[in-house]
PDB file of the backbone (N, CA, C, O) and the ligand in Angstrom, with CONECT records:
HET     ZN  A 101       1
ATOM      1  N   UNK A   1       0.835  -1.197   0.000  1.00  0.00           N
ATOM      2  CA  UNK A   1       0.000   0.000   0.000  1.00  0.00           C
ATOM      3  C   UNK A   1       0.871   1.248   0.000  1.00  0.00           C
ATOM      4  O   UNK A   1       1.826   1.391   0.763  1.00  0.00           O
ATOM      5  N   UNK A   2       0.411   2.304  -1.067  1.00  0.00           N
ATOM      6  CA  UNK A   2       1.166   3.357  -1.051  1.00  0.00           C
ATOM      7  C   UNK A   2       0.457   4.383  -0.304  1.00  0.00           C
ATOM      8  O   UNK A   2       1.279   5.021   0.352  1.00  0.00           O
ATOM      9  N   UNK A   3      -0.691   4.793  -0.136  1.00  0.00           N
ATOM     10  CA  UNK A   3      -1.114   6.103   0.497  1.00  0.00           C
ATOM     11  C   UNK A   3      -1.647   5.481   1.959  1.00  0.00           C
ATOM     12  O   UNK A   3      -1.289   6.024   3.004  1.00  0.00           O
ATOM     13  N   UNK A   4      -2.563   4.258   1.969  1.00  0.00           N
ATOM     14  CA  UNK A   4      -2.640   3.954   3.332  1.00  0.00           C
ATOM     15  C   UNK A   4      -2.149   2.907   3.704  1.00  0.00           C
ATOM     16  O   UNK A   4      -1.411   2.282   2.942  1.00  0.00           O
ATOM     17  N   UNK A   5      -2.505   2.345   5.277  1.00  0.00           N
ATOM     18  CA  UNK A   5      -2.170   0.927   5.675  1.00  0.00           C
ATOM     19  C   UNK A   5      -2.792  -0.520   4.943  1.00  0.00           C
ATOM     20  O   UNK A   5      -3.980  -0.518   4.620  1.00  0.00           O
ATOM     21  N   UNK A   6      -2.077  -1.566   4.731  1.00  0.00           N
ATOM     22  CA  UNK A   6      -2.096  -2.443   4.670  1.00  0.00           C
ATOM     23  C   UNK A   6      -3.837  -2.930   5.691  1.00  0.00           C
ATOM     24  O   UNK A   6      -3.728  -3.098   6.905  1.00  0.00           O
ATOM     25  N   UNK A   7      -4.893  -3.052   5.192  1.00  0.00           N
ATOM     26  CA  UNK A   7      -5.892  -3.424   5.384  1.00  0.00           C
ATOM     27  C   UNK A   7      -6.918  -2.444   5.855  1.00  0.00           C
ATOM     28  O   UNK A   7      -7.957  -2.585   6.501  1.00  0.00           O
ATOM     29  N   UNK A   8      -6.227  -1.262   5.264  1.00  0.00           N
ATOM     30  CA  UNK A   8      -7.570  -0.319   5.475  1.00  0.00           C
ATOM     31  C   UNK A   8      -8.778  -0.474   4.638  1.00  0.00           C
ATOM     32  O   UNK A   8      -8.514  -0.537   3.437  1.00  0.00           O
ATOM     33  N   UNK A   9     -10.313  -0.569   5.009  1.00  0.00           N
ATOM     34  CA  UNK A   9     -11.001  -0.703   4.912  1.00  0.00           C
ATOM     35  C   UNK A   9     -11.694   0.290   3.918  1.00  0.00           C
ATOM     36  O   UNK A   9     -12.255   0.032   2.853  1.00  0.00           O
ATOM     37  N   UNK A  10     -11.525   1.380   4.485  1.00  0.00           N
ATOM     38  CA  UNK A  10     -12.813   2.488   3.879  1.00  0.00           C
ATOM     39  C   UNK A  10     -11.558   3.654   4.046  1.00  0.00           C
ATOM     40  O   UNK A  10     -10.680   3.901   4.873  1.00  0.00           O
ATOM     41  N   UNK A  11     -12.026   4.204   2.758  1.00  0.00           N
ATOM     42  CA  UNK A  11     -11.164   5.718   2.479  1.00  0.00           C
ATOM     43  C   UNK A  11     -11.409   6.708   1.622  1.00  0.00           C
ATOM     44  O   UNK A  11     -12.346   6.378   0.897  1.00  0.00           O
ATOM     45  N   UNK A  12     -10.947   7.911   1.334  1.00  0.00           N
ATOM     46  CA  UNK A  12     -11.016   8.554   0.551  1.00  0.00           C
ATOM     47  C   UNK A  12     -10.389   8.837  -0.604  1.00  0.00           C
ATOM     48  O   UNK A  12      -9.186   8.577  -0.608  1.00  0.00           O
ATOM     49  N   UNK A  13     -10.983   9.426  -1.872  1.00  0.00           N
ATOM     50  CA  UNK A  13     -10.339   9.365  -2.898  1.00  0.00           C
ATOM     51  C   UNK A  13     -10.203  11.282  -2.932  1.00  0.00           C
ATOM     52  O   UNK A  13     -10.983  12.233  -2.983  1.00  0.00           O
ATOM     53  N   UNK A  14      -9.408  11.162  -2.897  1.00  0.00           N
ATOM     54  CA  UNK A  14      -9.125  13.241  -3.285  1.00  0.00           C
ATOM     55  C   UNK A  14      -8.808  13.209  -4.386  1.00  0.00           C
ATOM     56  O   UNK A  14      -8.540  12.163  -4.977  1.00  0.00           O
ATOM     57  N   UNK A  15      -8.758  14.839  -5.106  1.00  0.00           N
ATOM     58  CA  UNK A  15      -8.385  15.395  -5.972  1.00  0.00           C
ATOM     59  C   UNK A  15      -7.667  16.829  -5.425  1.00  0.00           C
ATOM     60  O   UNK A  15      -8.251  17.761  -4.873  1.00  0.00           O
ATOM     61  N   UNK A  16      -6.653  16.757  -5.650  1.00  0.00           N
ATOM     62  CA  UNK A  16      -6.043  18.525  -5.349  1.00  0.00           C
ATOM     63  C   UNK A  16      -6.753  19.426  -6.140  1.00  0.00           C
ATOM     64  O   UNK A  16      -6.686  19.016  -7.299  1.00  0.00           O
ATOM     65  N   UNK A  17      -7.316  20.321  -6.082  1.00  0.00           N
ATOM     66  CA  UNK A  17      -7.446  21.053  -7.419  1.00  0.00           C
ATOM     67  C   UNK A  17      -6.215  22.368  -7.128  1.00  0.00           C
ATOM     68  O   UNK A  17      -6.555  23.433  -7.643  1.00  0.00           O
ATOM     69  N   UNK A  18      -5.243  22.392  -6.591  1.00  0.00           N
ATOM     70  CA  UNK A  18      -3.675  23.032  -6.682  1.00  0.00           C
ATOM     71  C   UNK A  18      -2.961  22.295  -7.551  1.00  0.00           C
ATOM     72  O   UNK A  18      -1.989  22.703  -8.188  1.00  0.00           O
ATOM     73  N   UNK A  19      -3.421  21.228  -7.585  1.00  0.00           N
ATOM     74  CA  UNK A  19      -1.843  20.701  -8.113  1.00  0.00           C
ATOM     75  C   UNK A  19      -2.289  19.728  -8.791  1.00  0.00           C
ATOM     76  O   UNK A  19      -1.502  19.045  -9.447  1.00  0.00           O
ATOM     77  N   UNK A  20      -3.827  19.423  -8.777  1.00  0.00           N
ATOM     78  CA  UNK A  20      -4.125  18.168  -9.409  1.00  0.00           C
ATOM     79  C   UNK A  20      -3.951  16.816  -9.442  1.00  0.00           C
ATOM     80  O   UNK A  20      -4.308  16.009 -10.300  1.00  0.00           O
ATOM     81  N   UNK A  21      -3.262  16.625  -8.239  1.00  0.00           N
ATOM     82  CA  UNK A  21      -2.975  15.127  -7.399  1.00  0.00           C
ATOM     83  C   UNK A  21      -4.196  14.639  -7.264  1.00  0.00           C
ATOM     84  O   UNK A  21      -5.210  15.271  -6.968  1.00  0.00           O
ATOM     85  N   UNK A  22      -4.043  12.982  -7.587  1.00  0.00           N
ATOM     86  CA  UNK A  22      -5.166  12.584  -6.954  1.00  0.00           C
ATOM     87  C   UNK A  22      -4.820  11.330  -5.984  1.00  0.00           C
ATOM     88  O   UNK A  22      -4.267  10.360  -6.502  1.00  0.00           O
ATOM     89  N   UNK A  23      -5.096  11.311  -4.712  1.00  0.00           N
ATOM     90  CA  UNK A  23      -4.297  10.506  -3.805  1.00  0.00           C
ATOM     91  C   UNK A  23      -5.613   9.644  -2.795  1.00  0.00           C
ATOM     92  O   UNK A  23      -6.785   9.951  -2.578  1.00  0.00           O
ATOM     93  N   UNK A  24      -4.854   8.590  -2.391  1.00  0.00           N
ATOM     94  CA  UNK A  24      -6.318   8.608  -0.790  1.00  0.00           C
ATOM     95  C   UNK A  24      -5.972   8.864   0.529  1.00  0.00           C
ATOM     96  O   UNK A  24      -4.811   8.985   0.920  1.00  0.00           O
ATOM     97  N   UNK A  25      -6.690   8.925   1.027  1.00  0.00           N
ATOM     98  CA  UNK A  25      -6.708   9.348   2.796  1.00  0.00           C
ATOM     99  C   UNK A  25      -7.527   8.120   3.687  1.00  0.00           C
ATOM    100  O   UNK A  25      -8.447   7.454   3.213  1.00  0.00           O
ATOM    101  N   UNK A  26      -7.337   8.068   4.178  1.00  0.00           N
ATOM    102  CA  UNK A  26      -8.085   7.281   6.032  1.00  0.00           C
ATOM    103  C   UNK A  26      -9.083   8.183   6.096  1.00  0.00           C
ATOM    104  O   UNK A  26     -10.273   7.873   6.031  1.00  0.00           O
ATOM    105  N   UNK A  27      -8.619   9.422   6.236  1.00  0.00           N
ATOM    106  CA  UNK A  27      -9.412  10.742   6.575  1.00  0.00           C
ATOM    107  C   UNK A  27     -10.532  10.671   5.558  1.00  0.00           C
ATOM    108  O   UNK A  27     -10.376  10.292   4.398  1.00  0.00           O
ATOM    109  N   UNK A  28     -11.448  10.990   5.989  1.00  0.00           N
ATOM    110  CA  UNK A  28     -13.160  11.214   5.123  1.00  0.00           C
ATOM    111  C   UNK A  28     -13.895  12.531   5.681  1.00  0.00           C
ATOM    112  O   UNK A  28     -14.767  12.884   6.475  1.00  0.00           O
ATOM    113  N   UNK A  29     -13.175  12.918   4.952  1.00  0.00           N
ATOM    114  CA  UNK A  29     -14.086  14.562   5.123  1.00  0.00           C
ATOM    115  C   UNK A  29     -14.014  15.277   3.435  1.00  0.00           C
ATOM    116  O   UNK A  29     -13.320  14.789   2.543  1.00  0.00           O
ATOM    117  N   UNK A  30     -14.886  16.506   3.270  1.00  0.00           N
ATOM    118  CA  UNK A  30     -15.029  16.793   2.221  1.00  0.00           C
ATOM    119  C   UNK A  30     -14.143  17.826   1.527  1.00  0.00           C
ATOM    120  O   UNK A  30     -14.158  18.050   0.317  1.00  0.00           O
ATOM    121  N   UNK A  31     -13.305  18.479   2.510  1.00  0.00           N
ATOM    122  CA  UNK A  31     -11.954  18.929   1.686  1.00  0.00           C
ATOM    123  C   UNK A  31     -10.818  18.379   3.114  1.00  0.00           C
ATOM    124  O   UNK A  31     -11.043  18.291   4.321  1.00  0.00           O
ATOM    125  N   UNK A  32      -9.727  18.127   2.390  1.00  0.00           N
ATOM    126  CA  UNK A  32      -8.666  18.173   3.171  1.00  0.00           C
ATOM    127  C   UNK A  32      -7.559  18.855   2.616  1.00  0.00           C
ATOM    128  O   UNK A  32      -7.515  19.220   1.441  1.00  0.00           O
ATOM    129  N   UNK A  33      -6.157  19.126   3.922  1.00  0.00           N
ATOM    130  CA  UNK A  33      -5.026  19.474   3.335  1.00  0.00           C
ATOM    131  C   UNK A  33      -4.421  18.291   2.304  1.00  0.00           C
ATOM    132  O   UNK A  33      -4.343  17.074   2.469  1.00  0.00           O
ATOM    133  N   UNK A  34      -3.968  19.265   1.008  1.00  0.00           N
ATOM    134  CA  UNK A  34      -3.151  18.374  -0.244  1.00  0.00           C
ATOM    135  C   UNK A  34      -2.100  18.059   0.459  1.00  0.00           C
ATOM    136  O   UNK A  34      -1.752  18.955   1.228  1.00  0.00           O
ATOM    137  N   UNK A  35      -1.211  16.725   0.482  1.00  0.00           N
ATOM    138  CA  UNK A  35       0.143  16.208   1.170  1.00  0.00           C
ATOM    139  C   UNK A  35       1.156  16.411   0.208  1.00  0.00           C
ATOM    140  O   UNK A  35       2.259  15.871   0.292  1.00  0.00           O
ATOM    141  N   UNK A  36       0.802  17.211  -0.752  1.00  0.00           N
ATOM    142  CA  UNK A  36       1.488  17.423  -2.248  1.00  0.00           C
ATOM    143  C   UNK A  36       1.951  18.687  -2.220  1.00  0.00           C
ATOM    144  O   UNK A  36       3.090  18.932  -2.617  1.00  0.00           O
ATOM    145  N   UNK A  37       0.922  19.893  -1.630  1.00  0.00           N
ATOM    146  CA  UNK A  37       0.882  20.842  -2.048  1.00  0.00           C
ATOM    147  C   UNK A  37       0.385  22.146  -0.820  1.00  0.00           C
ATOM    148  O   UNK A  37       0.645  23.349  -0.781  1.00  0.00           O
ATOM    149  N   UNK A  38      -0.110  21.600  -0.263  1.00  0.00           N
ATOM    150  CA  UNK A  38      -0.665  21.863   1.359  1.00  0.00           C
ATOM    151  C   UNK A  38       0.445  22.406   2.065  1.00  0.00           C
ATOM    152  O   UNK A  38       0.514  23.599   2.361  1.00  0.00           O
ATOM    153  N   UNK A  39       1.489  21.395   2.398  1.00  0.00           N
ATOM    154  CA  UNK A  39       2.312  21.649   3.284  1.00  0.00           C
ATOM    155  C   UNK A  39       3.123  22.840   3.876  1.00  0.00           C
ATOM    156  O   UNK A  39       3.424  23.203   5.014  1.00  0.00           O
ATOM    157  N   UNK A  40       3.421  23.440   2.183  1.00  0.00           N
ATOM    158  CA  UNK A  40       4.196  24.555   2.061  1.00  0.00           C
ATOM    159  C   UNK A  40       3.750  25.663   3.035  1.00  0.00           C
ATOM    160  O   UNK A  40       4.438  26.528   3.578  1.00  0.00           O
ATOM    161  N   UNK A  41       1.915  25.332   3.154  1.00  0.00           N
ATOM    162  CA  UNK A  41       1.581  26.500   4.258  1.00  0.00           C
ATOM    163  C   UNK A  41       2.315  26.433   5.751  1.00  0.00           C
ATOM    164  O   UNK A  41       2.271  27.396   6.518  1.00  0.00           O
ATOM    165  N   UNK A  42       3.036  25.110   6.098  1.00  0.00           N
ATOM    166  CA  UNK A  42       3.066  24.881   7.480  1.00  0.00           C
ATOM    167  C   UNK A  42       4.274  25.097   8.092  1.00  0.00           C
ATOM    168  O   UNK A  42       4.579  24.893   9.267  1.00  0.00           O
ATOM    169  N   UNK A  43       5.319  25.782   6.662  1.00  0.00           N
ATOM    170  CA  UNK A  43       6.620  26.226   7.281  1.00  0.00           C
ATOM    171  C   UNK A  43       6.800  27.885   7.930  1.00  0.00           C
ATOM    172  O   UNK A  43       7.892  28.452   7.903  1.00  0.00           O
ATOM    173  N   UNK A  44       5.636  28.486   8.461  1.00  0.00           N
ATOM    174  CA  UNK A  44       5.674  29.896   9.213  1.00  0.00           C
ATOM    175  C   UNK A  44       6.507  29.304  10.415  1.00  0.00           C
ATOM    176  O   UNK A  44       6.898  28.144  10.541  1.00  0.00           O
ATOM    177  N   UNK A  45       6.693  30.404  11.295  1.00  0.00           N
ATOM    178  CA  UNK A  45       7.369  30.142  12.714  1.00  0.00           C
ATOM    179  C   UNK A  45       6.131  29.635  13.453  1.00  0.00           C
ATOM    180  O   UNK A  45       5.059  30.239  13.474  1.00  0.00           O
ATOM    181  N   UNK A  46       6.462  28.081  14.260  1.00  0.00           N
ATOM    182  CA  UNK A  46       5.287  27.264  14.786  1.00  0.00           C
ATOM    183  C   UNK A  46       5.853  26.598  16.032  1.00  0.00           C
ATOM    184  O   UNK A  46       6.056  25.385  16.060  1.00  0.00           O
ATOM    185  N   UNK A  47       6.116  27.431  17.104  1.00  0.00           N
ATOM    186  CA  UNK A  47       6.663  26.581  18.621  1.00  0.00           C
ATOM    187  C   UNK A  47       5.675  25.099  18.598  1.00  0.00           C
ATOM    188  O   UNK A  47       4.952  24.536  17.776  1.00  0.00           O
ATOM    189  N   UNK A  48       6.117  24.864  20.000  1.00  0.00           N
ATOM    190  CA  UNK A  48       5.410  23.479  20.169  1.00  0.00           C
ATOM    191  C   UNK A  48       4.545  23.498  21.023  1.00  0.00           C
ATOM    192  O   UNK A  48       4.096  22.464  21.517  1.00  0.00           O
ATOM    193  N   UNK A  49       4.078  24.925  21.415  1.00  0.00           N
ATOM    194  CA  UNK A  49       2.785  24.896  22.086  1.00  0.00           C
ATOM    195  C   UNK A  49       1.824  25.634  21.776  1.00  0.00           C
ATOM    196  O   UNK A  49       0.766  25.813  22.380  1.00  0.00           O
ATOM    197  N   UNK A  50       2.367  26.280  20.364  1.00  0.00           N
ATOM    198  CA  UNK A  50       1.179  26.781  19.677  1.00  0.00           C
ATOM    199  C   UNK A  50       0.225  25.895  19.035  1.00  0.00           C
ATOM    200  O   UNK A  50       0.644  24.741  19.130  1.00  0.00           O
ATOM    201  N   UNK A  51      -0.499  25.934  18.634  1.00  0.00           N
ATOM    202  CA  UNK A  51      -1.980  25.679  17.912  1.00  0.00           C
ATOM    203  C   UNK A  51      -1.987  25.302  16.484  1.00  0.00           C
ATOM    204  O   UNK A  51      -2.318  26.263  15.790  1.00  0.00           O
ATOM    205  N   UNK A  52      -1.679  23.997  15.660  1.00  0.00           N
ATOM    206  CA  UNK A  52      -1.176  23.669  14.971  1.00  0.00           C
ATOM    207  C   UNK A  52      -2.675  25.091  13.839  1.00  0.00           C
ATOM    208  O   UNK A  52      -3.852  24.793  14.040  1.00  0.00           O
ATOM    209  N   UNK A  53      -2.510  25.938  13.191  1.00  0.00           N
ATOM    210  CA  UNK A  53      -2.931  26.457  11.965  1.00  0.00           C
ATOM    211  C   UNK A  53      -4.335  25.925  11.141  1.00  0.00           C
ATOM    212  O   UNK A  53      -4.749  24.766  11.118  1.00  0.00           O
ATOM    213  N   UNK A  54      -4.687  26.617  10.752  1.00  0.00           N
ATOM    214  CA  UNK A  54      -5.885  25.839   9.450  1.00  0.00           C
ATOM    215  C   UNK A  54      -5.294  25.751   8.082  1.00  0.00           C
ATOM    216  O   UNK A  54      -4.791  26.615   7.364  1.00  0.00           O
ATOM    217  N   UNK A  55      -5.511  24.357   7.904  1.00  0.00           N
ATOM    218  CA  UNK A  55      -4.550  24.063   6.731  1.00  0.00           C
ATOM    219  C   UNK A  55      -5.178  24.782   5.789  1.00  0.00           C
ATOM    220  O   UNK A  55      -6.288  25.277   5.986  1.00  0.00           O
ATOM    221  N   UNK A  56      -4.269  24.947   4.262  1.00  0.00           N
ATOM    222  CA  UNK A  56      -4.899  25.199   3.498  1.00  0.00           C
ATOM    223  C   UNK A  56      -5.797  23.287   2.386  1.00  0.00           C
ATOM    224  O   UNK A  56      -5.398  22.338   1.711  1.00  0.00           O
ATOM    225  N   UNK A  57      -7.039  23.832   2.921  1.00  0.00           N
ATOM    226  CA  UNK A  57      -7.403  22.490   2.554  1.00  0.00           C
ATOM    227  C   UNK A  57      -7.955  22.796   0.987  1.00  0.00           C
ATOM    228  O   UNK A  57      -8.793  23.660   0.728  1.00  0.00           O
ATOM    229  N   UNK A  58      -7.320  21.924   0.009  1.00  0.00           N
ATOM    230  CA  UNK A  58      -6.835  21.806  -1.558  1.00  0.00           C
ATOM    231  C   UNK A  58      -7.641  20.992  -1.830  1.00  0.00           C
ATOM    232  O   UNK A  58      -8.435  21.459  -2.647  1.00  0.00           O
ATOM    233  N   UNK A  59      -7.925  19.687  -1.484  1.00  0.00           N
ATOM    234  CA  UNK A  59      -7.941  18.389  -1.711  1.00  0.00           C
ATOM    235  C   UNK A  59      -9.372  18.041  -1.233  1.00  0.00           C
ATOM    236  O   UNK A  59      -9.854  17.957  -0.104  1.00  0.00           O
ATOM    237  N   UNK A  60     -10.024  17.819  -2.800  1.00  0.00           N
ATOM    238  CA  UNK A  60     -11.584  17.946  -2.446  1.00  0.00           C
ATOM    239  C   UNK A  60     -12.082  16.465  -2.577  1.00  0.00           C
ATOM    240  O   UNK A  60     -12.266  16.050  -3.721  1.00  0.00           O
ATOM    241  N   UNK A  61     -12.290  15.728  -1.647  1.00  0.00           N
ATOM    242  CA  UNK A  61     -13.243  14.441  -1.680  1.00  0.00           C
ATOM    243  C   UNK A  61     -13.917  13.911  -3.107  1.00  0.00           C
ATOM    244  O   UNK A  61     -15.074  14.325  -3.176  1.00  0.00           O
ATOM    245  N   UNK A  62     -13.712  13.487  -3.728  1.00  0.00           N
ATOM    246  CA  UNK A  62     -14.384  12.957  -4.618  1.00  0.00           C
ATOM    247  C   UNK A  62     -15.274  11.320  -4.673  1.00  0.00           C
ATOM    248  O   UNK A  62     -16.131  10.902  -5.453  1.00  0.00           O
ATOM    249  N   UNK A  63     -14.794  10.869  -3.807  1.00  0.00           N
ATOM    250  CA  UNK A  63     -15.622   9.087  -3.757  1.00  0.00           C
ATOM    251  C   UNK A  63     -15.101   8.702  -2.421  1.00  0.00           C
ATOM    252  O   UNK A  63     -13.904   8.940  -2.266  1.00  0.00           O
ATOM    253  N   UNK A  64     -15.748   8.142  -1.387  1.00  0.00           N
ATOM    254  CA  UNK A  64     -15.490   7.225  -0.565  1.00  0.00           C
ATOM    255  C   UNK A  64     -14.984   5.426  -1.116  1.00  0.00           C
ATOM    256  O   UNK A  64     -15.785   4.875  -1.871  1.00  0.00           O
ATOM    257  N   UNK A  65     -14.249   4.969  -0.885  1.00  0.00           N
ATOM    258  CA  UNK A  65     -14.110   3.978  -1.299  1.00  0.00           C
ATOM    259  C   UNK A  65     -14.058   3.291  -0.030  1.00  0.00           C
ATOM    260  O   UNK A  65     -13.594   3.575   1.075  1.00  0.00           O
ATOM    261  N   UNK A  66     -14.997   1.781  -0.772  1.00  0.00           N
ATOM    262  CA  UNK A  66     -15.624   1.003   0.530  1.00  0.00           C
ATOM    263  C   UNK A  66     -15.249  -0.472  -0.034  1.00  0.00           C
ATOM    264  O   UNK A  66     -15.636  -1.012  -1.071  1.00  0.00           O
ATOM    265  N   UNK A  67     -14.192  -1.055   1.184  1.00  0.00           N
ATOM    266  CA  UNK A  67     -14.220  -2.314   0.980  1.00  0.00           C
ATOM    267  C   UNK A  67     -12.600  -2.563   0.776  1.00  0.00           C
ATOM    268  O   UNK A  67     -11.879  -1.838   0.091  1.00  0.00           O
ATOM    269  N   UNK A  68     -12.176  -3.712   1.494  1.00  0.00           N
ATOM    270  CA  UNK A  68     -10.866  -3.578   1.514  1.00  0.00           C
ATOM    271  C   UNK A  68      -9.669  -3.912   0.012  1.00  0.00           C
ATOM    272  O   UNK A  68      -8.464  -3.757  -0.187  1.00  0.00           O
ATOM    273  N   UNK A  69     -10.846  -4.430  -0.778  1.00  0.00           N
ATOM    274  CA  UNK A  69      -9.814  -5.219  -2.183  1.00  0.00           C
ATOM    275  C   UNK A  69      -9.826  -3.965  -2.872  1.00  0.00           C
ATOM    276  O   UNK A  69      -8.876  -3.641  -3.585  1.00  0.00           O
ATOM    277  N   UNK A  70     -11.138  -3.010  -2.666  1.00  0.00           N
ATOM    278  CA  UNK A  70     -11.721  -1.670  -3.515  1.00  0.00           C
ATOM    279  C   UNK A  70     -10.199  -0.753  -2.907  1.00  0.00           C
ATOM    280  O   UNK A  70      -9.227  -0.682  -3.660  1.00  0.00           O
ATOM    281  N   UNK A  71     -10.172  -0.323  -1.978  1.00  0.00           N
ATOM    282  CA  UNK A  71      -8.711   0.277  -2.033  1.00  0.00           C
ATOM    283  C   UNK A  71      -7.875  -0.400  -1.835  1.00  0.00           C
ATOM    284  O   UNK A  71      -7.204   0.117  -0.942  1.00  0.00           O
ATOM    285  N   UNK A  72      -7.526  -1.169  -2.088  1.00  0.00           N
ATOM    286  CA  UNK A  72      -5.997  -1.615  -2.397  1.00  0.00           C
ATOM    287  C   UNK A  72      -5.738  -1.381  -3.714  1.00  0.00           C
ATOM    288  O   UNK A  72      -4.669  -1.084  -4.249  1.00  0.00           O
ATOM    289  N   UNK A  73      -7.210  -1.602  -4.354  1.00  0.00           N
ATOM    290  CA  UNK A  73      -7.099  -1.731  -5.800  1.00  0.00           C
ATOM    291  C   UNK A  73      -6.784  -0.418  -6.178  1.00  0.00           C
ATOM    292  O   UNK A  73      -6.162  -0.315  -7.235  1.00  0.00           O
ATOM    293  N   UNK A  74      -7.133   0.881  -5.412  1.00  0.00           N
ATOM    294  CA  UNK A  74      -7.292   2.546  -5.922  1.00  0.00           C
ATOM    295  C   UNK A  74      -6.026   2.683  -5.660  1.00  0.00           C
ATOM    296  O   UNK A  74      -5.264   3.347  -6.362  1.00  0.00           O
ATOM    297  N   UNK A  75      -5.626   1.930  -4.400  1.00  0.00           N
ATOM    298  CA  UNK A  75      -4.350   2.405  -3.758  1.00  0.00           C
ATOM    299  C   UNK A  75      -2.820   1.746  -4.904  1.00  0.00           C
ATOM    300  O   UNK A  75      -1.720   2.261  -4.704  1.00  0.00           O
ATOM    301  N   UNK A  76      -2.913   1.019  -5.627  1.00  0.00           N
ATOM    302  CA  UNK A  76      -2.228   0.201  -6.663  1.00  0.00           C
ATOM    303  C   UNK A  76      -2.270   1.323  -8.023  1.00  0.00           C
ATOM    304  O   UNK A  76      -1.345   1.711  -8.737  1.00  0.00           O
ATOM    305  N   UNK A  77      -3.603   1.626  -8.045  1.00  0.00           N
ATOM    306  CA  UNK A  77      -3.600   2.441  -9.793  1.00  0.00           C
ATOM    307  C   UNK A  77      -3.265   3.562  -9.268  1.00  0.00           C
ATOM    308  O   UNK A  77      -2.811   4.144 -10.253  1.00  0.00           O
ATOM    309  N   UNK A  78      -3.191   4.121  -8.591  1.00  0.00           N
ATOM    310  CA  UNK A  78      -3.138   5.359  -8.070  1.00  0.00           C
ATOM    311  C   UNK A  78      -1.408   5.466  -8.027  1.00  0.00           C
ATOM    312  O   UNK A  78      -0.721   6.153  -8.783  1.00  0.00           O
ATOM    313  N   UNK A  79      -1.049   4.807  -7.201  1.00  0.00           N
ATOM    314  CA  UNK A  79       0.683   4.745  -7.398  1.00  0.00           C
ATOM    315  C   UNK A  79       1.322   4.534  -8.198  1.00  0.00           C
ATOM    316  O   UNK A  79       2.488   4.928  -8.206  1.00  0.00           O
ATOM    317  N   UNK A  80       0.823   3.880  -9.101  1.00  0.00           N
ATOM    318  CA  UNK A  80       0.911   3.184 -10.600  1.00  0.00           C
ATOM    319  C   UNK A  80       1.317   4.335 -11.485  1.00  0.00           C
ATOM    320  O   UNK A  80       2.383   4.437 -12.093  1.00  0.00           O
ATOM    321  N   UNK A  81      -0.209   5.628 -11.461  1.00  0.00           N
ATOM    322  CA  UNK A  81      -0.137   6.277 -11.882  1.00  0.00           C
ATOM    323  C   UNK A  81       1.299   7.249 -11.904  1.00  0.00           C
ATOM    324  O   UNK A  81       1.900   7.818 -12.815  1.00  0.00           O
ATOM    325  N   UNK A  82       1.526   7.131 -10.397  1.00  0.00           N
ATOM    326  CA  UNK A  82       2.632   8.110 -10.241  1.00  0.00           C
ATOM    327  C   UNK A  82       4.042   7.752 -10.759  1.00  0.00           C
ATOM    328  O   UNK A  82       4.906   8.470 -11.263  1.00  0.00           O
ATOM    329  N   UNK A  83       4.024   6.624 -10.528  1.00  0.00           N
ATOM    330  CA  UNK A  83       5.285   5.906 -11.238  1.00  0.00           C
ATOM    331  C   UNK A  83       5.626   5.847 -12.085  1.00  0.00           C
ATOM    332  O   UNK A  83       6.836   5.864 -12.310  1.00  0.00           O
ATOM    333  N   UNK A  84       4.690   5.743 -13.022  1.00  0.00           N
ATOM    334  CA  UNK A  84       4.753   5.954 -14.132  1.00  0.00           C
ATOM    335  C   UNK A  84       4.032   4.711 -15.183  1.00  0.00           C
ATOM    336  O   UNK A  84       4.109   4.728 -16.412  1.00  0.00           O
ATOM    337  N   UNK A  85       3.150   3.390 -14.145  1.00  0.00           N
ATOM    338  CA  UNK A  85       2.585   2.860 -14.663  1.00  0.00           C
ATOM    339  C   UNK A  85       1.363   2.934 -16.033  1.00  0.00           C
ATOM    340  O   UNK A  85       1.422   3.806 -16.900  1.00  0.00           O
ATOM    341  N   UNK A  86       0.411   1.961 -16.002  1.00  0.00           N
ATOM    342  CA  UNK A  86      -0.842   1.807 -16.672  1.00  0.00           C
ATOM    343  C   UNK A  86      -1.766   2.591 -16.138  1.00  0.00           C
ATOM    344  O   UNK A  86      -2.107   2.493 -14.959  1.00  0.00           O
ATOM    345  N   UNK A  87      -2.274   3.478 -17.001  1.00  0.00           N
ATOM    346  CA  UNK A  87      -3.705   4.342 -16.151  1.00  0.00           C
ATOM    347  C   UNK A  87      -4.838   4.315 -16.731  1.00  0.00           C
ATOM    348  O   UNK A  87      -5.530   5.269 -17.085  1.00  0.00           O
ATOM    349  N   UNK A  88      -5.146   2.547 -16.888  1.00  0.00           N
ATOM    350  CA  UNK A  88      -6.068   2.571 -17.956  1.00  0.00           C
ATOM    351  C   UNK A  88      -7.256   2.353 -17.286  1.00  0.00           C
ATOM    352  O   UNK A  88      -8.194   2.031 -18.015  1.00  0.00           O
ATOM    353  N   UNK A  89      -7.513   2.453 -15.928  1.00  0.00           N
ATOM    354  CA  UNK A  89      -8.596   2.125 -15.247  1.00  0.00           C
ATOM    355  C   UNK A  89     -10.197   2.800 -14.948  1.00  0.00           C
ATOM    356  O   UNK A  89     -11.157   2.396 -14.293  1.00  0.00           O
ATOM    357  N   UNK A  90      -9.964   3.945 -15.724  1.00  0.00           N
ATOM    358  CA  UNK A  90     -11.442   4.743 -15.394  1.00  0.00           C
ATOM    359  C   UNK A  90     -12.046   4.096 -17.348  1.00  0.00           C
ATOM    360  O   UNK A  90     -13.164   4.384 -17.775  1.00  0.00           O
TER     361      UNK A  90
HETATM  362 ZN    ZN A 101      -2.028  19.704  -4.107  1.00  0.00          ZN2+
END
C-alpha cells in the first residue's frame, strides 16, 4: 500500500485542485489538506505549544471507497499512476 495501511477498509479518494494530485486518505471529510501541495503552508514560525494552523485544505473528496480489495485496488492504480505505470482504469 502506497497512500494507506495495509488493510484499510474504507477511504477517501481526493483530488487537489492546486496541483491536481489525486491521492487517498483514512481521513473522510469533504476537503482536506493536499500532502502534495498543502504543506508549504506549514513552514511559518510554529513553537510546540502553539496551535497547529488551518490548513490550506486543496484536496476535495471525490468518492469514498468502501471495501478492503476496492482500495488496495485505488491504492495500486493510483501509485501506478505516479510511477509511471498503466492508467487505464477509469
Ligand atoms: Zn495539491
Amino acid at each position: 500500500m502506497y497512500y494507506v495501511e495495509d488493510g484499510t477498509k474504507r477511504c477517501g479518494l481526493y483530488t487537489c485542485k492546486e496541483c491536481g494530485m489525486r491521492f487517498l486518505d483514512v481521513k473522510i471529510a469533504p476537503r482536506i489538506s493536499c500532502p502534495y501541495c498543502g504543506e508549504e503552508a506549514f513552514d511559518m514560525e510554529i513553537g510546540p505549544d502553539d496551535e497547529m494552523p488551518e490548513p490550506t485544505e486543496n484536496a476535495i473528496l471525490e468518492e469514498v471507497i468502501e471495501g478492503e480489495e476496492n482500495v488496495e485496488r485505488y491504492d495500486a492504480l493510483l501509485s501506478l499512476a505516479i510511477t509511471g505505470g498503466n492508467y487505464d482504469w477509469i
